[in-house]
ROMARNU-441318 format. One record per residue: residue in one letter; x, y, z of N, C-alpha, C in turn. Coordinates in steps of 0.05 Angstrom, whole numbers, plus 5000, padded with zeros to 4 digits. Layout:
N
AXYZXYZXYZ ...
END
This chain:
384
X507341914661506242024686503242004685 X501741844710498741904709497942184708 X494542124709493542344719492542384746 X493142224753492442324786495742334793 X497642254787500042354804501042644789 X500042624767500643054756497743254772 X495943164786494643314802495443274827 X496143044836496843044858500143274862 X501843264842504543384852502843784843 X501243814822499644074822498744154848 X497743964863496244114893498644074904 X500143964913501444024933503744184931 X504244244907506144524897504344754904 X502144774892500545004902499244984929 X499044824948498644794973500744874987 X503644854976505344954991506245334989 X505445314961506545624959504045844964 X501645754967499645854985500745895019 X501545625016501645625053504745795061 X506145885042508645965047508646305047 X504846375028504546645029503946695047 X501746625060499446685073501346595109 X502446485113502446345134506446195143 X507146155124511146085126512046345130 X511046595114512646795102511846955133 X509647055136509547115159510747055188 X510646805194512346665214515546735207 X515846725190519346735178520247025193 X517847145181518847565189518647545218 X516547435233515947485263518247305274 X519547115261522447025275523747065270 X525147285254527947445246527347705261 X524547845267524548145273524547955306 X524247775313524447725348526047625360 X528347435339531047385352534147585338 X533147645315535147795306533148165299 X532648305318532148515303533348735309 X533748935282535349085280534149415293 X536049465307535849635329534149905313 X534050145317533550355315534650635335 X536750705324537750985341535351235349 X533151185360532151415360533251715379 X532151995384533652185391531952385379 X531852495407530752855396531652955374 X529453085366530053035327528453295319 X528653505316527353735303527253875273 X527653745249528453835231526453925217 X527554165199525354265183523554105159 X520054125160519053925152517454105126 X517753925103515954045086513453725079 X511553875082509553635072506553715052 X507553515039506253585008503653375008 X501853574999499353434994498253374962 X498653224954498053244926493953104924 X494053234912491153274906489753434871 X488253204870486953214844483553214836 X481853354842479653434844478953444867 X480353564892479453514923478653734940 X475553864930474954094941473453984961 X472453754961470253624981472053655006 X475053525007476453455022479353645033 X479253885015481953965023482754205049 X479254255045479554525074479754385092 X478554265096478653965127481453795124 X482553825108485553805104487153965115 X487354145099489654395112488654445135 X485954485147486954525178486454365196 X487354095187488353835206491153895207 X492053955182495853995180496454235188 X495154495199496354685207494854625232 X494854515253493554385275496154175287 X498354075269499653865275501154015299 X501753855319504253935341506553975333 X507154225328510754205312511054515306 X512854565308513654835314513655025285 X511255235284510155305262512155395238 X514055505254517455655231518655365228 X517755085223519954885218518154765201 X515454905199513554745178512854945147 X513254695124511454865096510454685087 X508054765072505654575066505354645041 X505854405024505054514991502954384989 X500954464980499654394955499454254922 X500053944917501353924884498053884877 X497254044863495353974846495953984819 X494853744814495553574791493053694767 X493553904762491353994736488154034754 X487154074774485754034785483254234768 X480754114760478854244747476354334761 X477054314788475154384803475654584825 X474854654855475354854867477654844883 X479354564882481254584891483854744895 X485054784884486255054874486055344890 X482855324879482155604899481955634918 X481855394936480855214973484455374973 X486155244960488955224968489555494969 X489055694947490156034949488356084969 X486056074981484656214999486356145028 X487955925037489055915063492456035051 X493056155030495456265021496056455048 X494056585063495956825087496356655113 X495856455108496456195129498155985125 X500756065110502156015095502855745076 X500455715071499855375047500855595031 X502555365009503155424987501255294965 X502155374949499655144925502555144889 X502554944887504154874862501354694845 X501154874824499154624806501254644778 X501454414774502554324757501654414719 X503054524700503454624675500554334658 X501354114672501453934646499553764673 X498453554658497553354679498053144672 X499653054692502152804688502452594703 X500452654730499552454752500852504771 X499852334798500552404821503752444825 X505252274812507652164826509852454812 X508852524791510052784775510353044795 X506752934800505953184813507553264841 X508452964855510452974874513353064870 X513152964846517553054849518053334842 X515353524825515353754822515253924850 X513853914864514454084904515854004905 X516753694905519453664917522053894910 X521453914887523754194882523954354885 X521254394902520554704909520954674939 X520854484947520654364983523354484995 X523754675018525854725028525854525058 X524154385064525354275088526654025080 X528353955113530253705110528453515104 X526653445112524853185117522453265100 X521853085079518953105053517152955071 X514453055076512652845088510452925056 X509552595046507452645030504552555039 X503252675031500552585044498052655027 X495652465028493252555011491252705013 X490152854999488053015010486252915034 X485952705033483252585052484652385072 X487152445082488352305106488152535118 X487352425150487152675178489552485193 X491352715208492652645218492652695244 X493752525273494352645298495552795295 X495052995318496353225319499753165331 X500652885331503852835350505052755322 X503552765295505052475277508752595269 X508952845277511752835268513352875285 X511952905311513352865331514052525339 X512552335326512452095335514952005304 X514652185283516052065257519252155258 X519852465268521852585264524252365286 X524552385310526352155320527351975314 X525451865289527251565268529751745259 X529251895234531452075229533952165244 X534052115271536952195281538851965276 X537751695273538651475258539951525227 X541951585228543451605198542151305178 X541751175188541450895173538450895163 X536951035164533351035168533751325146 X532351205117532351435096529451475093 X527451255105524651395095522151225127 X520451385135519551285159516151385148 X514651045147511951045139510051045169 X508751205170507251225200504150955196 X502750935210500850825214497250845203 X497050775177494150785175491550725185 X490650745194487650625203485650805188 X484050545176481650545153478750565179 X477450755167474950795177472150795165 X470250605164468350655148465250635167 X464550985171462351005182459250805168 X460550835141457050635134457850345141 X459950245151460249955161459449755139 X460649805114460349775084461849365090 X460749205067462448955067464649025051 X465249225033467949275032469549445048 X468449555062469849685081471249495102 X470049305115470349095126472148965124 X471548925096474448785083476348765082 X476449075070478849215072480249235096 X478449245124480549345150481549035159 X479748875153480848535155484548595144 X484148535118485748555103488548675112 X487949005116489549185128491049095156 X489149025168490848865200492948695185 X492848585169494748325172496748415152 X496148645134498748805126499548985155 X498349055166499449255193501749005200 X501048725215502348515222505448615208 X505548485180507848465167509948655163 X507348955165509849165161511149155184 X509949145215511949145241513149005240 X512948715225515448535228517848615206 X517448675188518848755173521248985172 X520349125186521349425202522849305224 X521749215238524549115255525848855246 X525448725223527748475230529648585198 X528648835186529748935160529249205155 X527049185141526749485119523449425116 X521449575111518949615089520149525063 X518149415057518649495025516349665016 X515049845029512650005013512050125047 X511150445033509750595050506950525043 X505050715068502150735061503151055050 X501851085028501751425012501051665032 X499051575042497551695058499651895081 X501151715094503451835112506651695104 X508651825097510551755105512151965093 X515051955106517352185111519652025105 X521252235077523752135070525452445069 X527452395073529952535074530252735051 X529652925049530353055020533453035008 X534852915029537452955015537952654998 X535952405012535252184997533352084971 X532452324964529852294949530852324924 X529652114908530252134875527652214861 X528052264840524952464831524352114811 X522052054808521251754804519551814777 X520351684764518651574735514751604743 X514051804720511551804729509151684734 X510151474726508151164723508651054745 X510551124771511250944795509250954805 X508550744822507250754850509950854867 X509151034873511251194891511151174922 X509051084933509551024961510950724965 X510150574939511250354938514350234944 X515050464913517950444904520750624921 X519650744936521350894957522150714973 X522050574982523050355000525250224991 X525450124962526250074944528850284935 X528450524933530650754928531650774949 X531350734977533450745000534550514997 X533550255001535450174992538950134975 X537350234953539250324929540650484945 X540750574962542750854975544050755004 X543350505011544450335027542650495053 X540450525053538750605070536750445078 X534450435096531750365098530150465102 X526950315104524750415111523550245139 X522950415147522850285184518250465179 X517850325206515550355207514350465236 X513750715241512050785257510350735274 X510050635286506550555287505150765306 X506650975321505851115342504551315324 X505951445298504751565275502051505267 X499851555280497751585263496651735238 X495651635216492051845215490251615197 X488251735197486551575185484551645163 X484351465152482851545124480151315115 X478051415103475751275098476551095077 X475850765078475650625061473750655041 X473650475013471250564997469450305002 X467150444997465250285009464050044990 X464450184957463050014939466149814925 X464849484921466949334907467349474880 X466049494862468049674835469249954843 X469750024853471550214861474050204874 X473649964895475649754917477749674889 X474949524869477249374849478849494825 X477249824826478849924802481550094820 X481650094843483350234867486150004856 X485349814872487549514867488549464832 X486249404825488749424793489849604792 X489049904795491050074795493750054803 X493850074830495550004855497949794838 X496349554827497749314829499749364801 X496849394789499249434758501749624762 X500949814770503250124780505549814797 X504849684814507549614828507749384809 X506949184794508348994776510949204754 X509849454748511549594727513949584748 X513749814769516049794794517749544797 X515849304801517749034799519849024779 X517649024754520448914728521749234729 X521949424727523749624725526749614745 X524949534774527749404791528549104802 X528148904777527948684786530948564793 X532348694789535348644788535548714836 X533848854847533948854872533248574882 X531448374864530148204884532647994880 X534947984875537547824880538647854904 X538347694917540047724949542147764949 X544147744937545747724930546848024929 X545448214913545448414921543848644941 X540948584948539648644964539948484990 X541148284993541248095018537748055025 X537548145042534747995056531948145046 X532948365037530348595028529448414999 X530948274998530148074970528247934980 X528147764993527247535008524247725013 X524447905023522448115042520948165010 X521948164989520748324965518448114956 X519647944947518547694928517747514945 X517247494975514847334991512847534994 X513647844997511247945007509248144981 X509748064962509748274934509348024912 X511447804905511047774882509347474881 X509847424907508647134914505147184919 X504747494939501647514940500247494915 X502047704884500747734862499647564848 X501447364853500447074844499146854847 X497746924879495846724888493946664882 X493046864856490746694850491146594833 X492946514811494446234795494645994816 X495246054845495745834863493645714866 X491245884874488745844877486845764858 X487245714833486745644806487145394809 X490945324809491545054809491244884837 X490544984856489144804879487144774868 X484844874865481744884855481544614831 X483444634808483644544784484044174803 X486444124806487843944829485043874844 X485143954854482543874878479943744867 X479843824850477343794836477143524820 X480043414812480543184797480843064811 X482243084846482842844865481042864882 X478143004869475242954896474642704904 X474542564873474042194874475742004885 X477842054889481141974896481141854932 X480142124944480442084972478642364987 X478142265006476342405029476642775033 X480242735034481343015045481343265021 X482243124995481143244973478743364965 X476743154978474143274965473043514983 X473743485011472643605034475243875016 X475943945009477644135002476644314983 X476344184961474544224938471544344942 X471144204958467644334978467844594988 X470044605010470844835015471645094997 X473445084974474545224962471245384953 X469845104939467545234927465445284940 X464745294966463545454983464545724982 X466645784994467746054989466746254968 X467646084944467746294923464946294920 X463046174921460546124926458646414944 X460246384967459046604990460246884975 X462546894970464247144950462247214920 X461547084908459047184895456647234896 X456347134924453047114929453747454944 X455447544958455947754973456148024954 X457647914930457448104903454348144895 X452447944892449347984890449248114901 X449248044932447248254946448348544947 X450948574959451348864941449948984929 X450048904912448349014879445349054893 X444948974903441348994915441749084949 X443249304953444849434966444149275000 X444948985000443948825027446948825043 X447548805065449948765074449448575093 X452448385087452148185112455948065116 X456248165150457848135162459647895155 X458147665151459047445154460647465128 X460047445102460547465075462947635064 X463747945092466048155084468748055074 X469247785091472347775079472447475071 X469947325054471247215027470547385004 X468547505000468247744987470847954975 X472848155000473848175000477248004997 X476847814997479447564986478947594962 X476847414949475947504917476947704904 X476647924911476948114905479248234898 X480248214915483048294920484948174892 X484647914896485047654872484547724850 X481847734845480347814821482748124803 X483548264820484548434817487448494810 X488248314825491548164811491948024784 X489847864781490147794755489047974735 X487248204738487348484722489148544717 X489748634735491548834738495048684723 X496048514726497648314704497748314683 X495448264669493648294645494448494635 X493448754643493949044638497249054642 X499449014652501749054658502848864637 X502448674637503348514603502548614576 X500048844576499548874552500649224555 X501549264569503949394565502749774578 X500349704589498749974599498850084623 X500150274626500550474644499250634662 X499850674694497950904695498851124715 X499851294697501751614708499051724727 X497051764711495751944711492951774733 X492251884752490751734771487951834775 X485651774786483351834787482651764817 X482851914834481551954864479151814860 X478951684870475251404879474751544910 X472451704908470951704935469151684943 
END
C-alpha cells in the first residue's frame, strides 16, 4: 500500500466520522423525532416535590438561592427544600440554618464524598414523589415545576430535564463559546426527547421520580447517568424546554477547561461502567442516541488529528487537500492567538468559537488520559 493511498483512505475515514458527528448524527435525530416521534401523555399533575440543592462552598450564592426557590409557583405544603452540603467550610451551612423557620432544611454530610454522595444522602431524607436537583447558582422561573410536573402523569417518563440558558454579563470569549456550543446541545436534546429519550440532564434542573431513583456510585456524573438508570427500568428522559433557569457561564478558559475534564472524565467512567447499554440490541435506539452523541463527540479530536495528519501529506497531491489543510491550520491558529490575548485580558468576538472548539477538544483528550490512568473524581470543586 502507498503512501498517499494510506492518507488518502485516513482522511476520508476521518472526514466521514467528523461529518457523521457534527452534522449525519444530527440530521438522523431531527428525522426520527419528525416522522416517527414518540408522543408524551401530559396532564394536570400536582405531586409532592422535594428539591435538593447541593452545594459546596456557596455562601456567595445560596441566599439568592433559596429565595428564588421559595418564590417558585407551586403550592407551599407540596414543597421541601434540602440543603446537601457537602462538608462545606465556609458560611454556607449557616446561610442554610438561618432560612430553617422558612422551612429549608439543611443535611451536611459526616464525611466529604462529593456531590453525587451528597445527593443520594437527601435523597433519603426526601419525602416528596418527585426529587428535583439543582445547584446553588441556578435561578429558576417561577412556573419551572409547573412546566416539569405534567411530564410525570405519563407513566413512561422516569426523569424530566428542564431548560438551561447560560448568561454572561462580562460578554467573556468563553462565555460566548460556551452559549454557541450550548445552542446546538439545546438542538439535540429536543430532538432526542421526542424521537427517544435524553441521554443526560443539565444538573442544574431536572426531576426524577423518587420511586425511580437509584442512589449512584460516588464518582458518577449524576446528571449524566440518570438517563441511563431509567432506562435500565424501562423508562425515559424527555426534555422540557418550557422549564427554565439560568445560570452564569465561566468566563476564564482554565476554568471552562478544568470544568470539562472534569465533566468528561466523570462520564467516560459512566460509559465503561454501563457499556453493556450501548448494544442495541438491548437498549434498541438509546444505543444509537449514546455512542453518536457521547462517544463519537469524545473522540473528535483523534478525528481531527488524523484529518490534520492526512491533509497535510495530500497538500502536494491536489488543490482540495491543501485548501483544507490551510483551513484546519488557520483555525487552530486563530484558537491560540485568542488564548494569547486572553492572557493579556483582550477580547474579540470573532475568535469565541474556534477558541471555544479547541477547547472543548483540548479537554477530551485530558480528560481520557486521566480516565485511562485510572483517576477519579467523587469529590468536586465549584469554579466561579
Amino acid at each position: 500500500m502507498s503512501t498517499k493511498f494510506a492518507a488518502e483512505i485516513l482522511f476520508w475515514l476521518s472526514a466521514a466520522a467528523l461529518s457523521y458527528t457534527y452534522i449525519g448524527y444530527p440530521v438522523l435525530i431531527a428525522l426520527i423525532a419528525t416522522l416517527h416521534p414518540r408522543k408524551i401523555r401530559r396532564a394536570h399533575h400536582e405531586p409532592s416535590v422535594t428539591i435538593i440543592i447541593a452545594a459546596y462552598n456557596e455562601e456567595r450564592a445560596l441566599a439568592t438561592k433559596l429565595e428564588n426557590t421559595l418564590a417558585l409557583d407551586y403550592p407551599r405544603d407540596l414543597i421541601e427544600i434540602i440543603v446537601a452540603s457537602d462538608c462545606s467550610s465556609d458560611g454556607t451551612d449557616a446561610i442554610a440554618r438561618s432560612f430553617a423557620n422558612r422551612g429549608i432544611k439543611l443535611h451536611r454530610q459526616p464525611e466529604r464524598l462529593g456531590k453525587t454522595a451528597a445527593q443520594n444522602a437527601a435523597v433519603e431524607r426526601a419525602r416528596g414523589a418527585i426529587i428535583v436537583f439543582s445547584d446553588a447558582t441556578s435561578l429558576y422561573q417561577p412556573d419551572v415545576l409547573r412546566k416539569m410536573m405534567p411530564n410525570f402523569a405519563d407513566a413512561s417518563v422516569g426523569c424530566v430535564a428542564g431548560r438551561l440558558i447560560y448568561v454572561d454579563p462580562s460578554d467573556s470569549r468563553v462565555g460566548r463559546g460556551a452559549k454557541s456550543y450550548w445552542g446546538y446541545e439545546t438542538f439535540l436534546k429536543r430532538q432526542e426527547s421526542r424521537a427517544f429519550s435524553l441521554i443526560g440532564a443539565s444538573g442544574c434542573l431536572y426531576a426524577v421520580r423518587r420511586s425511580a431513583y437509584v442512589p449512584l456510585y460516588n464518582e458518577a456524573c449524576s446528571d449524566f447517568i440518570i438517563a441511563t438508570k431509567m432506562i435500565e427500568q424501562g423508562l425515559r428522559t424527555i426534555y422540557e424546554a418550557d422549564a427554565v433557569c439560568t445560570e452564569e457561564t465561566n468566563q476564564r478558559h482554565d476554568n471552562e477547561l478544568k470544568m470539562r475534564v472534569r465533566i468528561i472524565a466523570q462520564t467516560f467512567t459512566d460509559l465503561w461502567r454501563h457499556r453493556s447499554i450501548m448494544n442495541p440490541l438491548r437498549s434498541g435506539f438509546y444505543a444509537v442516541e449514546l455512542f453518536s452523541h457521547k462517544v463519537m463527540r469524545y473522540f473528535v479530536p483523534f478525528f481531527l488529528l488524523a484529518l490534520f495528519v492526512s491533509s497535510t501529506a495530500l497538500s502536494s497531491v491536489a488543490l482540495p487537500y491543501r485548501i483544507l489543510f490551510l483551513a484546519q491550520s488557520g483555525g487552530y491558529l486563530c484558537a491560540a492567538f485568542a488564548w494569547l490575548l486572553e492572557n493579556f485580558g483582550v477580547r474579540s468576538r470573532v475568535l469565541a468559537l474556534p477558541h471555544y472548539f479547541v477547547l472543548a477538544n483540548v479537554a477530551s483528550v485530558i480528560a481520557l488520559f486521566k480516565f485511562l490512568r485510572g483517576e477519579k473524581y467523587a469529590r468536586w470543586e465549584p469554579i466561579r
